[in-house]
N, C-alpha and C positions, 0 to 999 in steps of 0.2 A: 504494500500500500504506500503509495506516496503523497501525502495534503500537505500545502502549505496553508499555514494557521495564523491567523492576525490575533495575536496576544497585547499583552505589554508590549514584546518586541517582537513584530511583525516575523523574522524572522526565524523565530522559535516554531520547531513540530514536534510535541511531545511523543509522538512518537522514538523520536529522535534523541529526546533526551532521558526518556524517562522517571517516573516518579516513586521507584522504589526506592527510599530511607533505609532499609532494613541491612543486617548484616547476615541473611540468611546462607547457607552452606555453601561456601565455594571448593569445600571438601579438601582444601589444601592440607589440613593436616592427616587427612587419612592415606596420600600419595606418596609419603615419601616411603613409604615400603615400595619394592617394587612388584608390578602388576603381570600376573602371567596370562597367558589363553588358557592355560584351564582351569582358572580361575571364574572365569568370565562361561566360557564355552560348555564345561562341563556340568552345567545345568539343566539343560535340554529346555525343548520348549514342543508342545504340540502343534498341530494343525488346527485350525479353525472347523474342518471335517467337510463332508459335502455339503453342508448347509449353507456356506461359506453363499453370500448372496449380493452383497455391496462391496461397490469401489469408489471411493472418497478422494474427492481435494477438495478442502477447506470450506480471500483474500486473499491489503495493498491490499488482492490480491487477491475459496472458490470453488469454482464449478465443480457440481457433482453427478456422477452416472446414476440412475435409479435402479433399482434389482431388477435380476428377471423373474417373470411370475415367478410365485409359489409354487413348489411343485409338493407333490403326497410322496414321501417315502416309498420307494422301490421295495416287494415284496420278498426281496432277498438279494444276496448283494450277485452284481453282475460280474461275469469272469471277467478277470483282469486285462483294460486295452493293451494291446501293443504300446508302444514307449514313442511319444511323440517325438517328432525330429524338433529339435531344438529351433526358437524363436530366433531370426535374424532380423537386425535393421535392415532394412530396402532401400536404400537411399543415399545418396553422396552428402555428406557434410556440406553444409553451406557455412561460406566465406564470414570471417566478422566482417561487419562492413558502419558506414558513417551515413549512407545515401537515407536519404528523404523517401526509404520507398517499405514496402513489404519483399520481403525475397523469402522465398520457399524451394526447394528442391529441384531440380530438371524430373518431369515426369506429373507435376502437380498445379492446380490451378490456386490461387484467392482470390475469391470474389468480394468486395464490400455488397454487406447486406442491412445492416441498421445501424445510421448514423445518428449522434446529437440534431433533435429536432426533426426527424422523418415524422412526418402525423402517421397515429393511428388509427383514428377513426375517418368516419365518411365526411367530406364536407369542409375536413382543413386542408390549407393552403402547404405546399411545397414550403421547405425550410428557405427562409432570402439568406440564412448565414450573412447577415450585416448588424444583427440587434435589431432589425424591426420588426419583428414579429412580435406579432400581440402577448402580450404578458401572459393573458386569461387563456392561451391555446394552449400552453405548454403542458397543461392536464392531458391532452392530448398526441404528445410529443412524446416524440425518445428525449430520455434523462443525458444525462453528462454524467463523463468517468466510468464509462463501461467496464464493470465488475463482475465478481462471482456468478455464477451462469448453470442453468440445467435444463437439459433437452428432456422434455416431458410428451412422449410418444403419444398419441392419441389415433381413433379409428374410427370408423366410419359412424359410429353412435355419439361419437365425443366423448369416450370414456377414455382413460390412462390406458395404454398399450407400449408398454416398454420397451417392445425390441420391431416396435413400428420404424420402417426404414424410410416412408418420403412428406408424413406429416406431422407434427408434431407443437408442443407449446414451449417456446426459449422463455425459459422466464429467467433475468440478471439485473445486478444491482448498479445502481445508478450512485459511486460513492460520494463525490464532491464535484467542484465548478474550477474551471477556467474562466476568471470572471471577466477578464481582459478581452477573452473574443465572444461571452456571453451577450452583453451588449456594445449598443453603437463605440463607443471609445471607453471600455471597463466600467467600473464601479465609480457611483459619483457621491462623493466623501468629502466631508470637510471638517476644519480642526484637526489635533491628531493624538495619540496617545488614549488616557479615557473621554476627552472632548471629542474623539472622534465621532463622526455620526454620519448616518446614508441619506441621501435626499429626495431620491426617485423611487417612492413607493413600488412602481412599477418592477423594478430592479429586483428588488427583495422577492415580490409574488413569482416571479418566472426563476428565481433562486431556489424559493419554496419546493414551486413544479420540479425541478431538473433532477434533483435531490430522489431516492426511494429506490424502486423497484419497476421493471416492463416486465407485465406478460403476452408475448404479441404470437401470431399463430402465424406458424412458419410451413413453407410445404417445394418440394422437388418437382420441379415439372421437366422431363429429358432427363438432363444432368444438370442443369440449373435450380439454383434456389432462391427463393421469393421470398417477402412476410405479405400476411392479406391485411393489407389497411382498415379493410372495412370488417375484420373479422368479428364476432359477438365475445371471443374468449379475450379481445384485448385490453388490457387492463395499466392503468400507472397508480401504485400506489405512492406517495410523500410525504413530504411534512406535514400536510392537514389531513391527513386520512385518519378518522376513528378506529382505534385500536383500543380493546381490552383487554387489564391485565388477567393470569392466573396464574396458580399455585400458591406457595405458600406468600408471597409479601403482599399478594393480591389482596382490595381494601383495608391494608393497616397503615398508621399512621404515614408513611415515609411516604407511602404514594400519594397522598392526599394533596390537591391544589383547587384553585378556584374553580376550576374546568371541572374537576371531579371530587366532589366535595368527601367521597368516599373513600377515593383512592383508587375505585372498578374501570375506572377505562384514563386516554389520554390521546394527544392528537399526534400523529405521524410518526418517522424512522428519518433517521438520519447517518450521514457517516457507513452507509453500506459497503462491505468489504468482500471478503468471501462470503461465502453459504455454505447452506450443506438440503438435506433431505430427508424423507420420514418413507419406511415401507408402506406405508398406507398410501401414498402418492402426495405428498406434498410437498412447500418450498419450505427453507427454513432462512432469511435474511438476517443478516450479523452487523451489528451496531458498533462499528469500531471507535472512531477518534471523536465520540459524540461531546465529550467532555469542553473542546474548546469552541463550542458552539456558543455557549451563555455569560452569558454577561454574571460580572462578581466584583464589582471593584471592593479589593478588601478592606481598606483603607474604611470606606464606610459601611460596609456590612460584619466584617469580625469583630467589632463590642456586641452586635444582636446574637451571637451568637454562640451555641454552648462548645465548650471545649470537646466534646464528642462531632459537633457537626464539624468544626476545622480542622480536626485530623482526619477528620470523609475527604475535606475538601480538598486540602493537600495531598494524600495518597491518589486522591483522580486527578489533580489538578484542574480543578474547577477554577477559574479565576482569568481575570482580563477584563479585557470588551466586549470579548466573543469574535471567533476567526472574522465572522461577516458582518458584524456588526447590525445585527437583525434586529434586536433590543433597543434599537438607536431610533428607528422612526417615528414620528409626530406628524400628525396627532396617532395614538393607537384607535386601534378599531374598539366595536361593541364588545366583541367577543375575543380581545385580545392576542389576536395574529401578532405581534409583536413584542408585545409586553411580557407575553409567557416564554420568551428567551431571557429576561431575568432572573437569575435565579436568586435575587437578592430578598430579604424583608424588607417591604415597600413603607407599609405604617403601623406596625406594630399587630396588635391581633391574632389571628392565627394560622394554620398555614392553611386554612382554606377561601385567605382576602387576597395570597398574593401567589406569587412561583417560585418559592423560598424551596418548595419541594422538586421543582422544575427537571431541575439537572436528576435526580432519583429516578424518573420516568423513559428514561434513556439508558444504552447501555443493557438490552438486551440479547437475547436470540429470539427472531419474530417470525410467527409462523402463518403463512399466508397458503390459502386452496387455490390453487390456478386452474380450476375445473369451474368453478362458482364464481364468476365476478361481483357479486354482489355480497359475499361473505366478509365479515369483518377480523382481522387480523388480530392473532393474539401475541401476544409480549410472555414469554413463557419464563417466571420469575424462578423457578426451581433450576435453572440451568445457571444460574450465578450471575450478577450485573458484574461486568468488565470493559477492558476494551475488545471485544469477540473479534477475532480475523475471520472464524469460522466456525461450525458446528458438522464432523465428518461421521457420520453412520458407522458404527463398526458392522462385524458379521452377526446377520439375522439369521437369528436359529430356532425356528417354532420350539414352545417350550421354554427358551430361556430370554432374560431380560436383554433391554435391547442399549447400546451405548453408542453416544456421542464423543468423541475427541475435538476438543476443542482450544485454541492458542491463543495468549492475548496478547496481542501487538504493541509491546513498547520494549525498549532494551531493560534488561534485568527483570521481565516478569514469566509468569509462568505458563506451565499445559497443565490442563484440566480435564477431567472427564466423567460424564455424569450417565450413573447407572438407573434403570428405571426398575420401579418395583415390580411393574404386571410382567409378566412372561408374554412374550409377543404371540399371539396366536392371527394363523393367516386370513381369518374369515374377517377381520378389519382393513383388509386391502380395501382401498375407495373412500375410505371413513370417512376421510376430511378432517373440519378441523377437531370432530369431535371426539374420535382418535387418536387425536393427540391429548384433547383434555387425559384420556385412560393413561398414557405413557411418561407426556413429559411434564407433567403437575407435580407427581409423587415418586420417589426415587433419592437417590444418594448424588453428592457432589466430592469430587476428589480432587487433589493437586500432585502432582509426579514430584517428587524426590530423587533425583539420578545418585547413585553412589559410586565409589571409586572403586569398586572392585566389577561394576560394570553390570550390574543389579540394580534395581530401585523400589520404591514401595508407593502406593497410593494412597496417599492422607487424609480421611475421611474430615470434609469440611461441616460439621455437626454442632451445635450449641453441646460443651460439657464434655469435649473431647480436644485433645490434641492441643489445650491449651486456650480454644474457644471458649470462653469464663468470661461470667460477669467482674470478674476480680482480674482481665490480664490489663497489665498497667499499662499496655502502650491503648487501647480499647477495649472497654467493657462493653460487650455483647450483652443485649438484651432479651435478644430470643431468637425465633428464627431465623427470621422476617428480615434484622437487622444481620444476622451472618451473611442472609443470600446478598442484599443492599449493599454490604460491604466486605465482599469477598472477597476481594485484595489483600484487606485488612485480615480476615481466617486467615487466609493463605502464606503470610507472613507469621502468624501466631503459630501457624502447624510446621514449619520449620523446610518449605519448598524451596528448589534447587532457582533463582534466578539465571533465563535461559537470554542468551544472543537474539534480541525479538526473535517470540516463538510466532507462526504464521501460520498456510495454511498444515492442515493433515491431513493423510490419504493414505486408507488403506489396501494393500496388497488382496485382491481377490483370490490367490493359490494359495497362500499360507493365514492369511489371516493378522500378517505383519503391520505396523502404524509407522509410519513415516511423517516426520515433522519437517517443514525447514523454519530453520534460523537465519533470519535475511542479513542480519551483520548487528555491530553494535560497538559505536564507540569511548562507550565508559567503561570495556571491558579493561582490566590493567591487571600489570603482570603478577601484584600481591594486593594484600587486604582485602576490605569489605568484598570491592569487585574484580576480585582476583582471576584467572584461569584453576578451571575443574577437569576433572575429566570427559564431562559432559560439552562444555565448553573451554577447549583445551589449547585456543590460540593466544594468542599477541603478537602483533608486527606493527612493522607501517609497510602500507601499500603507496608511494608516495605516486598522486597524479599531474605530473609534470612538477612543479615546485614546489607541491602542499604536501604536506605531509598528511595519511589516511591512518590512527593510529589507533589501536585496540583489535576488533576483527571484522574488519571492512571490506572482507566480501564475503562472509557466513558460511554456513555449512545444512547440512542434512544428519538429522540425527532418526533412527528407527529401533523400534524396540517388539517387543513379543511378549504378551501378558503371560503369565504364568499356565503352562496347562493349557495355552492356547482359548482362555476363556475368557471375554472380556470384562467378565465381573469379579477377576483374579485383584487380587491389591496388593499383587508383587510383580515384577518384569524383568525381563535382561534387555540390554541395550549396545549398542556398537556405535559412530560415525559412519554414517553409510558414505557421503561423498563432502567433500571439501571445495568450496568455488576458490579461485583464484589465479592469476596470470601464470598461462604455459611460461612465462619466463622466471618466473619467483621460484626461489631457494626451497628446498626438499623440505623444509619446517615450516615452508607458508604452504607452496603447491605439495599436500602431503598425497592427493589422489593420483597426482602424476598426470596431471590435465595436459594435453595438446592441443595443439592449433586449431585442430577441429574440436575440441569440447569444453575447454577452457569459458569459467562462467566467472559473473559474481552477482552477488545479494539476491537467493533463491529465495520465491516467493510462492508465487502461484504452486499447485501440485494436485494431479489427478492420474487414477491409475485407470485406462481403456477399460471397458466390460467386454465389447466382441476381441481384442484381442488382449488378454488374460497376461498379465504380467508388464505387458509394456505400460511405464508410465514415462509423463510428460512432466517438465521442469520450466516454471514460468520465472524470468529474473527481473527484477522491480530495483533500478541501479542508477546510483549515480557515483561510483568509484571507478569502473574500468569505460567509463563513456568519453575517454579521451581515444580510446581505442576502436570500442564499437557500441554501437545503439543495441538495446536489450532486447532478450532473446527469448525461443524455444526450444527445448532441446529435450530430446526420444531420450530412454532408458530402460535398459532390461535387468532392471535388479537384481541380485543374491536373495541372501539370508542373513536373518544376522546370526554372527558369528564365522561367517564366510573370511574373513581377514586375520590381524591379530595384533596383539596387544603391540603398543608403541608408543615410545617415548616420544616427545617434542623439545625442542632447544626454543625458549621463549626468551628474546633480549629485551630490554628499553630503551638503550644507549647507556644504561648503567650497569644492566642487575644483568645476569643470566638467571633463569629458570627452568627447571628439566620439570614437564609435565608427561605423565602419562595420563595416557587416553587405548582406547581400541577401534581400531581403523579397518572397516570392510576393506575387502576384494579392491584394488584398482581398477577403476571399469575397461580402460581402453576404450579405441573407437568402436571395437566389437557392441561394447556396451553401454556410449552415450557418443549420442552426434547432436552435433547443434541442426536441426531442424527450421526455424524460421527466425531470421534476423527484421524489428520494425525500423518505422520512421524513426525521425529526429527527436530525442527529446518525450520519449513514450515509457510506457509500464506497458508490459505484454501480460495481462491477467484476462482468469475467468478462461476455463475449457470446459466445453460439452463434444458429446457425437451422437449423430442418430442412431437409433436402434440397432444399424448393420453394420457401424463405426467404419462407413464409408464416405461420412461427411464429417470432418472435424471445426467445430464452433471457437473463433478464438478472438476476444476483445481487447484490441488496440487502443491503450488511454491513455488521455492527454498527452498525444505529439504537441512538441510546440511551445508547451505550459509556462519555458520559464521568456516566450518573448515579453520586452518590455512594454507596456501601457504606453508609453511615450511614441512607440512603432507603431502604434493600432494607425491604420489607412494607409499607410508605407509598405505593402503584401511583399517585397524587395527584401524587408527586412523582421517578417516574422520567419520564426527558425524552424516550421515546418508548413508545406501546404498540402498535406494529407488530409485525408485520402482524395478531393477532389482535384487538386493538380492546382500548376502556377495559378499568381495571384486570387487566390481563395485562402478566408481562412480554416486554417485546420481544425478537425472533429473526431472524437474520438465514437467507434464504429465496431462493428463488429464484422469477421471477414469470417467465409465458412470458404475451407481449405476442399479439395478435392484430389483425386488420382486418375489421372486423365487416360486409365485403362480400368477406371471404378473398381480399382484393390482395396482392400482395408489401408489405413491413412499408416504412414511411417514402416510398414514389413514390405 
């Protein structure tokens, strides 16, 4: 994921810097034993079994596969197939390259299919891409920031059909604004600092719209693909869309504001990243960097407030003006389209006069029916408020409960994962969203722990456990409600490993395997609070041209295997699957032994194919090796873990040496990772789907272009990309569905 954030100082992205305080395990004193493979290896881990049914990627940065139908247990087992011939990539490495363009393979087409601003419905007007479009259309419109993404099969009734090959429903999230080419010449602002303020209502409402979720119905007609404008399934959900909460925070106090004096509902999503999905057929939309939306000046809101809520406020980083400065326009409406980005105490009273609870309403996982447009979107409070990159499906196994993995995008925070109580049973395929009330209301919430001997454990986040107490001195926990509110806060109390921003997750369909990436992070350091682990086992500098990139500035992939192959186990073994960084960098930065052709950094995006089993796809969200080449896609045929072996790192500062051990998968080689598709100028390659026959691959191109200056807008000479519609136009972030111009499976 990448936002820039208008704070204090504009150029802060807490992403970026993160807000973890804590001095939680960097395991350094458990390392200096040294670390062997059977140590690590000689564990075992099971298979997931034939039930094994979902493939996950996550956000930045996502897109996820839906299962294939349910099938009934075979009435005894079938003699053993022949031994498949081993999976091969199909394709020549594509070049890094700096061009202004999409580049894909010889052999393969991209098409752009939906760009910021295509109407959906019947009756609007073609995008002008100059800011004059009607404000009040953009309900209408593709969103900005094309995100997390999932091709949702359908058939000739309109019902979910999963391994439907030429129609289906894209529904992806819309995470944040290029607001420079949103309108006529950017955002129109005056004063600066907390005097800053917006002046063109207008501005804001089409900010409003861009913001959320498309679900638009997409269909193959020859070997070409369309979306139907005029479809009845197509749907934008935003910032004023009624959503209600559930589970447990649902009507207590934290959620209560003017809008909802109860706490039972609230208006919109924001900050959308990755996603993830539900066997029943649903979307699940993830609330990332919601935090720097609302207004806080602290200055005059911390005397209103008790010492419990400014340690919320500080561990989310609640505080500023607000990126957009939404809080800022006058007069506010009736019903407070503006006013409710304050999250400040306005005039005393209580929190149902103002939006003091504001920022609490935000910061879910949101679960939306793309079969029903008219169904109202729930905020599903049992899965933890954080910054969510994503929420990935593990393996559905009629009979046992069902689990999410999910990362929260800032540097030094955690992976989570939350177990449902029902046992999944398959006659809820179709449910919707009621469905999900059965699964993801009630249930467990967990934080990973990574340990140094290459193990870890999953730390039940519970009121009266793990140090969650009314009595912990950094926050007294008052009950549930308040652990899920401020899950951070558990998470830090339970004693969780701080990860290299954790992002999306994606699980391995053949083994049952969880794959994380870690997009990079630079507060890592070589000792203390934010030391190197083994889990997170870098330090360098990667310098890009004269700057020096120092901590671990282009990330890695971490995968692990729950115990017993179940994913209700609250133990795992773990490895480094793969390390990004420059084919030219020293054997202690480039430790996967990356080449010309696969050399990557700041892994984000992540999804493993359904029709073809094992290959997964690596999305990079980078601004480290972009003196080099524009961010990419790249095929991979993964191992196992424990395929590698233990290995020390030589970590320097310019002062200190440090020997870190870690355990390092298989080196892929080209055999095992090629770079697949190079974007424009100035982009995040997030968000993958594939149709049913994974002979269309779905891939969202966002914000080329991003950092041209405001001062440029009308000078087309000197915006720094004009993607995807060509010279002088500005650029739009879109979605391009890839093809194989001998209609093969996509990457074999």
């Amino acid at each position: 994921m990448t936002a820039n954030t208008r704070t204090d100082d504009p150029s802060v992205d807490l992403d970026d810097i993160g807000t973890n305080p804590t001095s939680n395990p960097s395991f350094t004193d458990l390392i200096a034993a040294r670390l062997s493979r059977r140590r690590l290896f000689g564990l075992g881990a099971g298979t997931a079994g034939t039930a094994l049914l979902q493939a996950c990627g996550g956000g930045g940065g996502g897109g996820n596969g839906m299962p294939f139908p349910i099938l009934p247990p075979a009435p005894a087992p079938a003699p053993a197939p022949a031994p498949a011939a081993p999976m091969k990539l199909g394709f020549n490495a594509v070049a890094k390259s700096l061009a202004d363009v999409v580049t894909v393979p010889t052999g393969y087409t991209a098409s752009v299919l939906y760009r910021l601003g295509d109407p959906i419905a019947a009756g609007v007007a073609p995008y002008a891409n100059n800011g004059s479009d009607a404000a009040n259309t953009f309900d209408r419109r593709a969103g900005d920031h094309h995100d997390g993404m999932t091709f949702f099969g359908v058939n000739a009734s309109g019902k979910w059909d999963a391994a439907n090959a030429s129609r289906g429903l894209l529904v992806m999230n819309h995470e944040a604004i290029t607001s420079v080419f949103l309108h006529p010449t950017g955002q129109s602002i005056t004063g600066s600092g907390a005097a800053a303020v917006r002046t063109v209502a207008d501005e804001v409402l089409r900010e409003f719209y861009v913001h959320g979720v498309s679900v638009i119905e997409v269909n193959k007609s020859g070997a070409a693909w369309s979306y139907k404008q005029d479809s009845a399934f197509n749907r934008r959900v935003h910032t004023l869309t009624e959503m209600s909460f559930s589970g447990p925070a649902a009507k207590t106090d934290y959620l209560k504001t003017k809008y909802s004096t109860d706490g039972s509902k609230t208006r919109g999503t924001v900050n959308n990243c990755a996603n993830g999905t539900t066997p029943w057929g649903t979307y699940l939309t993830c609330e990332e960097n919601w935090a720097g939306y609302f207004r806080r000046i602290t200055a005059s809101d911390n005397p209103n407030r008790s010492a419990k809520e400014l340690t919320a406020f500080s561990r989310y980083g609640v505080s500023g003006n607000g990126r957009e400065l939404w809080a800022t326009v006058t007069p506010d409406t009736a019903d407070n389209l503006y006013g409710r980005w304050n999250t400040e105490v306005i005039l005393g009273g209580t929190a149902t006069d103002d939006y003091r609870n504001g920022s609490n309403t935000y910061g879910w996982v949101v679960e939306i029916d793309p079969f029903n447009p008219t169904s109202t979107p729930k905020k599903r409070t049992a899965l933890g408020r954080f910054g969510h990159e994503g929420a990935c499906l593990g393996p559905v196994v009629v009979g046992k409960p069902l689990v999410w993995y999910m990362g929260d995008d800032s540097q030094n925070e955690y992976l989570y994962k939350f177990v449902s109580t029902k046992a999944w049973d398959a006659a809820d395929v179709g449910g919707g969203i009621a469905a999900g009330d059965k699964y993801m209301d009630d249930g467990k919430l967990y934080v990973a722990k990574f340990k140094a001997d290459g193990t870890g454990d999953w730390l039940e986040l519970t009121l009266g456990v793990n140090g969650i107490t009314g009595t912990n001195p950094t926050y007294a926990f008052a009950d549930a409600a308040d652990v899920l509110v401020n899950v951070r806060l558990a998470a830090d109390s339970a004693g969780a490993t701080k990860m290299d921003r954790p992002e999306w997750t994606a699980v391995n369909p053949k083994n049952g395997e969880v794959y994380l990436t870690l997009t990079n992070n630079a507060a890592r350091t070589i000792n203390g609070a934010n030391g190197t682990d083994a889990a997170n086992p870098r330090f360098y500098n990667d310098p890009k041209g004269a700057t020096a990139q120092r901590g671990n500035p282009n990330g890695h992939i971490v995968r692990f295997a729950d115990t017993g192959g179940d994913p209700a186990a609250v133990t795992f073994k773990w490895d480094v699957y793969l390390f990004g960084a420059r084919s030219t960098a020293s054997a202690d930065v480039n430790v996967s032994a990356l080449g010309a052709d696969n050399d990557f950094s700041s892994p984000d995006g992540m999804w493993f194919s359904q029709a073809a089993q094992g290959l997964l796809w690596i999305e990079t969200d980078d601004g480290k090796y972009t003196d080099v080449t524009n961010c990419m896609l790249l095929a991979a045929l993964p191992g196992k873990v424990g395929d590698g072996a233990a290995k020390t790192i030589t970590n320097f500062d310019g002062a200190t040496t440090v020997q870190q051990g870690t355990f390092v998968g298989k080196a892929p080689g080209t055999d095992g990772l090629r770079r697949f598709l190079v974007g424009p100028v100035d982009c995040e390659i997030t968000g993958i789907a594939e149709s049913g026959d994974g002979r269309a691959l779905f891939v969202n191109i966002q914000h080329p272009g991003e950092n041209t200056k405001p001062a440029d807008i009308g000078d087309t000479t000197k915006y720094l990309s004009n993607w995807p519609d060509g010279p002088k136009t500005r650029p739009r972030s879109a979605t391009v569905v890839i093809t194989k111009n001998d209609g093969g499976l996509i990457g074999l």
